[in-house]
C-alpha positions in Angstrom: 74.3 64.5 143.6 72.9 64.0 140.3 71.4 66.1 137.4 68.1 65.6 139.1 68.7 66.1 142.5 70.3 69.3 141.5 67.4 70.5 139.7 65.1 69.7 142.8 67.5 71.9 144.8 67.3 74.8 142.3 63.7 74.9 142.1 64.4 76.3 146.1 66.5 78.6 145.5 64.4 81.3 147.3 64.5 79.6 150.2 68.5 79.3 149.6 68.4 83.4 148.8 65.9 83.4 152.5 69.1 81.5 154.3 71.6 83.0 153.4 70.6 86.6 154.3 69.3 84.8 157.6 73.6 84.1 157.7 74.1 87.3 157.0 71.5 88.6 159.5 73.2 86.6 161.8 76.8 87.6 161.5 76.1 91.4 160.9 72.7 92.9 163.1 73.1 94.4 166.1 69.5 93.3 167.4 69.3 95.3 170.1 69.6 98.5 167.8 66.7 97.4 164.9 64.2 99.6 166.7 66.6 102.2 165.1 66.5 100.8 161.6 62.5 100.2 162.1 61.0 103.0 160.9 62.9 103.2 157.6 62.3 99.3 157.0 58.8 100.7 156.9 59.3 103.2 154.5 60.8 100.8 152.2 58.1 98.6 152.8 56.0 101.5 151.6 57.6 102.5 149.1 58.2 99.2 147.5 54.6 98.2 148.0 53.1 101.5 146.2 55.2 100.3 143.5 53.7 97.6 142.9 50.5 98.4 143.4 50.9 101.4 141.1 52.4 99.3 138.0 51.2 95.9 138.8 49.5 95.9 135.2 52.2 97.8 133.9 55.3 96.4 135.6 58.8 98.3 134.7 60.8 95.4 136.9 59.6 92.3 138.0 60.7 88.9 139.7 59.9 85.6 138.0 59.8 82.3 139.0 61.9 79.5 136.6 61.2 76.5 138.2 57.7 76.4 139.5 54.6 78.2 138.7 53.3 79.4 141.7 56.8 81.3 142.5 55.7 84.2 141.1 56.4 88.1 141.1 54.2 88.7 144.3 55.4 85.6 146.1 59.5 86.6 145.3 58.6 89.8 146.5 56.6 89.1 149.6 59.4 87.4 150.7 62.1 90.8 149.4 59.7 93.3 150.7 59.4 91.5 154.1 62.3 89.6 155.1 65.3 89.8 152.9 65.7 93.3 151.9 64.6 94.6 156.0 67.9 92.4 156.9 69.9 94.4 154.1 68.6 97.6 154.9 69.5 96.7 158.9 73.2 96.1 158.0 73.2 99.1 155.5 72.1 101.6 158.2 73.9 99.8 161.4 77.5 99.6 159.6 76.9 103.1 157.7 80.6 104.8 157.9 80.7 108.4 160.4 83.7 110.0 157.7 82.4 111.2 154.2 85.5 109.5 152.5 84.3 106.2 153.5 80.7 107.0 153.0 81.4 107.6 149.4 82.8 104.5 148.8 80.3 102.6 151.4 77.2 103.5 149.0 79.0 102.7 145.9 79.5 99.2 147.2 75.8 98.5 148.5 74.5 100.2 144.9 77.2 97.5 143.0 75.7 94.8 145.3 72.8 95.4 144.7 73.0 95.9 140.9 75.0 93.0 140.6 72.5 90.7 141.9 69.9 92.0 140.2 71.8 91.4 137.2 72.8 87.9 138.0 69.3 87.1 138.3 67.6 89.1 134.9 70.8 86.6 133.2 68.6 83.4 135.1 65.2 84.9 133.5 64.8 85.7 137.3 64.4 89.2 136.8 62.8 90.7 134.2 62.6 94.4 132.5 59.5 95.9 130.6 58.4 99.1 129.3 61.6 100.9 128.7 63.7 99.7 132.2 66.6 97.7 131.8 69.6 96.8 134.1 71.6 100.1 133.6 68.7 102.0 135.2 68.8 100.0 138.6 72.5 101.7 138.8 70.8 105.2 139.7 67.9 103.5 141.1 69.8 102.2 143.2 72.0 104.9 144.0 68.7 107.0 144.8 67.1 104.0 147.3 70.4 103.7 149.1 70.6 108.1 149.3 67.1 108.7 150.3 67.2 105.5 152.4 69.8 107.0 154.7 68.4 110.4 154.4 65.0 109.0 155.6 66.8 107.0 158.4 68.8 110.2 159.8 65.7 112.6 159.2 62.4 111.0 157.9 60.6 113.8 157.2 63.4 114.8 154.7 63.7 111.5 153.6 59.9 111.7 152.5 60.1 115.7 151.4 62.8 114.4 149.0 60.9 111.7 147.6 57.8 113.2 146.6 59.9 114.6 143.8 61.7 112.1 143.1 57.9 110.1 142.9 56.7 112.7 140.6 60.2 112.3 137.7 59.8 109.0 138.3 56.4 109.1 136.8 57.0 111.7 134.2 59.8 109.4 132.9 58.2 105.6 133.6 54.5 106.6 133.7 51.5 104.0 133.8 48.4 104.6 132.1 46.0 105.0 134.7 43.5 102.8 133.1 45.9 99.9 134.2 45.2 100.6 137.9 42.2 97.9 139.4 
């Protein structure tokens, strides 16, 4: 495989991101429990999507495409939003841990993961931070999706009493100017 070949297979590395969570998706769901997982895969959805239709002109994180120009932030995310983050959150909420010791721990690995990768890719140029975020802010970002995500999935109406608070500090401290909305 040469230096161009390589490159060729690079330019798909969505598609390799798509396969491997199929893998994952594979090894790890319990399909006949998803209707369980369901309506919190919606939330999410939901969530995520009124996040980017909120700062869409005034974007605090964002994907980016490196190798072709029509990968871009609402293409990468399309396929987050829809496909590979609903796999994650399956496996998060099917293999959650019944003891509190292990629970601990269990969160602090998904919010690593998750950090990680979203590190790995803002070193790429695949990710990328404006107006004020940064990588060390996806830590409690993190940490508050994965808490609330649970919440929501053992109790949704908690789950969305507890984040229209955490909505409204999230605006005091990362607001958009409402003249940036279409």
């Amino acid at each position: 495989m040469g230096i161009i070949d390589f490159m060729e297979w690079w330019e798909m590395y969505l598609l390799l991101v798509i396969v491997v969570w199929i893998l994952f998706a594979y090894r790890f769901v319990y399909w006949k429990q998803v209707g369980k997982q369901y309506p919190t895969i919606l939330f999410f959805i939901a969530v995520n999507m009124t996040y980017n239709f909120l700062y869409y002109n005034h974007t605090l994180w964002a994907f980016r495409g490196v190798t072709m120009e029509w990968l871009n932030h609402s293409i990468i995310n399309m396929a987050f939003t829809f496909f590979i983050c609903p796999i994650g959150l399956i496996i998060y909420l099917q293999r959650f841990p019944k003891t509190r010791s292990n629970q601990f721990i269990y969160i602090t690995v998904w919010i690593a993961f998750y950090t990680v990768i979203e590190w790995l890719f803002s070193l790429k140029g695949m990710y990328v931070y404006d107006h004020g975020w940064n990588n060390w802010l996806n830590i409690p970002l993190n940490a508050v999706l994965f808490l609330v995500l649970y919440l929501h999935y053992r109790n949704p109406v908690r789950g969305l009493l507890v984040s229209l608070p955490i909505v409204v500090l999230f605006h005091v401290f990362f607001p958009f100017p409402l003249d940036s909305l279409k």
